[in-house]
Backbone as ProteinMPNN parsed JSONL, in Angstrom:
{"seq_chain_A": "XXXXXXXXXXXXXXXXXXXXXXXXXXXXXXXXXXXXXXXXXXXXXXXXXXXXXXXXXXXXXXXXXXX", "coords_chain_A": {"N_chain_A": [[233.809, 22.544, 85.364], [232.718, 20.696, 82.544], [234.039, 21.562, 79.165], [231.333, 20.356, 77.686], [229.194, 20.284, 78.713], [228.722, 22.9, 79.747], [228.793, 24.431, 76.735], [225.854, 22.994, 76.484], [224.631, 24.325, 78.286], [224.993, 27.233, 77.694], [223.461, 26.774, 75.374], [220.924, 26.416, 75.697], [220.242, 28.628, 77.274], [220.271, 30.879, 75.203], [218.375, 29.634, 73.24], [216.056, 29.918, 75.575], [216.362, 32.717, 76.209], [215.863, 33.633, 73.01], [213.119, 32.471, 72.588], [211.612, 33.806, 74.849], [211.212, 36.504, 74.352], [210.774, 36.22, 71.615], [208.265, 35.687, 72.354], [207.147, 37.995, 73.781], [207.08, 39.94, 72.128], [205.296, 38.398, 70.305], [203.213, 38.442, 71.961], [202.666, 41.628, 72.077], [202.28, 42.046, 69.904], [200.036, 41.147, 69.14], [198.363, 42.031, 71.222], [198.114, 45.11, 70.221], [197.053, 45.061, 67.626], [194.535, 43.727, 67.753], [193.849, 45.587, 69.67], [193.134, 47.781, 68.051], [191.944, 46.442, 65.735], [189.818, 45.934, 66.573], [188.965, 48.822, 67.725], [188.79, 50.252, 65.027], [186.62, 48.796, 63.607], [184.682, 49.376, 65.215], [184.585, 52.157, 64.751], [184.028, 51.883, 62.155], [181.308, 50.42, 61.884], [180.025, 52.192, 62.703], [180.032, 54.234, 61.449], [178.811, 52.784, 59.229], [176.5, 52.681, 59.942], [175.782, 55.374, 60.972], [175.729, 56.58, 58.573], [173.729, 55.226, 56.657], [171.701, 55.77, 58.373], [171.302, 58.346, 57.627], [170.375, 58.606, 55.183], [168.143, 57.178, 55.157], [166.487, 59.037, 56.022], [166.713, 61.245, 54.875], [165.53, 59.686, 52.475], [163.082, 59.678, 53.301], [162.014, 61.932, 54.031], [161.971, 63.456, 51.23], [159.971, 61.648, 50.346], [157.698, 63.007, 50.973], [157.665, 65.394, 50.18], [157.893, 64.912, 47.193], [155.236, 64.814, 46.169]], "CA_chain_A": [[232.729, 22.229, 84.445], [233.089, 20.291, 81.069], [232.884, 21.885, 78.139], [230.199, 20.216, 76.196], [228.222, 20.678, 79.392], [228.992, 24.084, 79.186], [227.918, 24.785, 75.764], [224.446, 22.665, 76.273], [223.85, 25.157, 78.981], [224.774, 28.402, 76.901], [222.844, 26.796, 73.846], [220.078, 26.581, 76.94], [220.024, 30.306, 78.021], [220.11, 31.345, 73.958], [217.022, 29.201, 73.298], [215.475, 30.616, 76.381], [216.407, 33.873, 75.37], [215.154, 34.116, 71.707], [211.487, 32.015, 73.333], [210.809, 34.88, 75.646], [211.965, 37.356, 73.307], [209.506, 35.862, 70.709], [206.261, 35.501, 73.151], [206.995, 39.266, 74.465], [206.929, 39.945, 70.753], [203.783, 37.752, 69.934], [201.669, 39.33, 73.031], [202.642, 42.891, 71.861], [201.664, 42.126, 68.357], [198.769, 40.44, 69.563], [197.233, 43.001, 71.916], [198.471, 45.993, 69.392], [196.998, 44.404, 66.993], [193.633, 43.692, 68.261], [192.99, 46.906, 69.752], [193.823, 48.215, 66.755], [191.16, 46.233, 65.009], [188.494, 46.36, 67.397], [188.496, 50.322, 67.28], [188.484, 50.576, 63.745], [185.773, 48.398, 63.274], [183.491, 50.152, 65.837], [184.851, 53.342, 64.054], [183.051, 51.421, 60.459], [180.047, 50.009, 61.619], [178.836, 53.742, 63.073], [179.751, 54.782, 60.028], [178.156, 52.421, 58.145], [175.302, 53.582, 60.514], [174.964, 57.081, 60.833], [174.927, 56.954, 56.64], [172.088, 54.364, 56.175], [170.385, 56.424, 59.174], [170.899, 59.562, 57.049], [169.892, 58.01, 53.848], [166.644, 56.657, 55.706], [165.851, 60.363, 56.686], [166.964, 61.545, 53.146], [164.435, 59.866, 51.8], [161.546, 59.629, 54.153], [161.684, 63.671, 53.894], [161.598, 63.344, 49.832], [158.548, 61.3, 50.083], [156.46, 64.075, 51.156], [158.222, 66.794, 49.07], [157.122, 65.121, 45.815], [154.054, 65.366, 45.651]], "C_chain_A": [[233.286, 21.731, 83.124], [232.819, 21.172, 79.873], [231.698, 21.823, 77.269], [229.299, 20.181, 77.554], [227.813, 22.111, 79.432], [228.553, 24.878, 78.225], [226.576, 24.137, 75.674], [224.146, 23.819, 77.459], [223.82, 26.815, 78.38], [223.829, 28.442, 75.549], [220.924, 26.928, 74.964], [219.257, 27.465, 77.079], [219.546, 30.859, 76.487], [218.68, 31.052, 73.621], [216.062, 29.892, 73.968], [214.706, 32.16, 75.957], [215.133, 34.193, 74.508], [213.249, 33.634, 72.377], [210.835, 33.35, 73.832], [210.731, 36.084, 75.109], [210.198, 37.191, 72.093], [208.395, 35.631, 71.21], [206.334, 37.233, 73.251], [206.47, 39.625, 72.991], [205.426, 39.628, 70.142], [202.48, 39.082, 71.336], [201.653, 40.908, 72.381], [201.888, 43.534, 70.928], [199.97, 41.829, 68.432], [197.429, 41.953, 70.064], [197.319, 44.575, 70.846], [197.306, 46.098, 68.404], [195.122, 44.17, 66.815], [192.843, 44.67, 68.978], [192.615, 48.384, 68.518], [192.293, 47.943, 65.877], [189.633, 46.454, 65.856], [188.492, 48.186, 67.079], [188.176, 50.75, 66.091], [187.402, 49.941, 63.234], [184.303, 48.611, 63.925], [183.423, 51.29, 65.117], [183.691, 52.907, 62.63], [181.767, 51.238, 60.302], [179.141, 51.183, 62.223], [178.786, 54.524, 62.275], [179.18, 54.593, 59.462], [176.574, 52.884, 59.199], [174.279, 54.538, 60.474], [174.838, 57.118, 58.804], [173.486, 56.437, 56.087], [171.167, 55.309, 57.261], [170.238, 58.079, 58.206], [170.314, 59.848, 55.822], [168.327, 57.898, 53.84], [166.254, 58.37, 55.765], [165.592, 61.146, 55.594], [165.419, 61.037, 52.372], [162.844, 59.825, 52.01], [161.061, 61.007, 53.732], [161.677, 63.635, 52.266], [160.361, 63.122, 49.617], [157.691, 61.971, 50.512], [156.892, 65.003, 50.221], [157.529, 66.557, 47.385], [156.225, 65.3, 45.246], [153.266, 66.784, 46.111]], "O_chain_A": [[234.254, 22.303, 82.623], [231.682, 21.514, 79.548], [231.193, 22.641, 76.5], [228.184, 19.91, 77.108], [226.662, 22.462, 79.171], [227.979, 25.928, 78.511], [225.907, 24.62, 74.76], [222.984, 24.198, 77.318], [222.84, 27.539, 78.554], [223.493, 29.412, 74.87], [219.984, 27.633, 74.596], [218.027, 27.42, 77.064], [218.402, 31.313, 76.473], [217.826, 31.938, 73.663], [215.206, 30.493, 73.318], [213.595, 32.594, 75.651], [214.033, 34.665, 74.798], [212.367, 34.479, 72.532], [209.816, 33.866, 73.375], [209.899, 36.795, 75.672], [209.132, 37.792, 71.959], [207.454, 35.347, 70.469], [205.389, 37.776, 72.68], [205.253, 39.53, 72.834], [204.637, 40.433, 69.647], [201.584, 39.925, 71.371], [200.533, 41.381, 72.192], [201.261, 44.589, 70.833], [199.025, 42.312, 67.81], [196.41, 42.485, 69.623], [196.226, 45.142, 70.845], [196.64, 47.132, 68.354], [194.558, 44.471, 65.763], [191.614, 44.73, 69.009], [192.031, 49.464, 68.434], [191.607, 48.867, 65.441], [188.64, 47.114, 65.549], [187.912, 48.61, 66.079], [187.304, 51.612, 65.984], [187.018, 50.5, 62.207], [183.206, 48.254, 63.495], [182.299, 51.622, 64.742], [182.738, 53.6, 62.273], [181.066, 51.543, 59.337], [177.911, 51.19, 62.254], [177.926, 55.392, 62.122], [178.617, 55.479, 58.82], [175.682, 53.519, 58.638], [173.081, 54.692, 60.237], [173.979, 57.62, 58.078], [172.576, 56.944, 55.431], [169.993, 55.546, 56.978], [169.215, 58.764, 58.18], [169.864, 60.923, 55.424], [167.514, 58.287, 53.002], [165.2, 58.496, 55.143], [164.503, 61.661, 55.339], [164.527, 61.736, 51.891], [161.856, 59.899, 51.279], [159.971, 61.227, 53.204], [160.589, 64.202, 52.163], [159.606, 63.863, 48.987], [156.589, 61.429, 50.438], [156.061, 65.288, 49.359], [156.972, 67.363, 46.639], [156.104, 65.787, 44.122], [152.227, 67.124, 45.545]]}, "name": "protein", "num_of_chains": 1, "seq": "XXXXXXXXXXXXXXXXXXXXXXXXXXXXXXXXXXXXXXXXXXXXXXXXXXXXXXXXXXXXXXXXXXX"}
């Protein structure tokens, strides 16, 4: 084998390498990432929920009390 064939096929495998390396990387971050945000944002909006529903109740039950 020649060398400068040689090194285009080790510069090749390196490339390769770091690529698959950096997708495994990306998907991990990705799905991590995303479940991550999805839960926390179901976690917020039942929050923001149950408060406005307890707020609503809060003051429905006031409006008879005052007078």
């Amino acid at each position: 084998m020649k060398p400068q064939r040689t090194f285009r096929l080790a510069g090749a495998f390196v490339i390769l390498l770091y690529q698959t390396e950096h997708f495994c990387k990306e998907l991990i971050h990705r799905h991590v990432y995303a479940s991550f945000h999805d839960s926390f944002f179901t976690f917020g909006s039942r929050l923001k929920f149950s408060i406005t529903f307890f707020d609503v109740l809060y003051k429905w039950k006031h409006s008879f009390t005052k007078y």
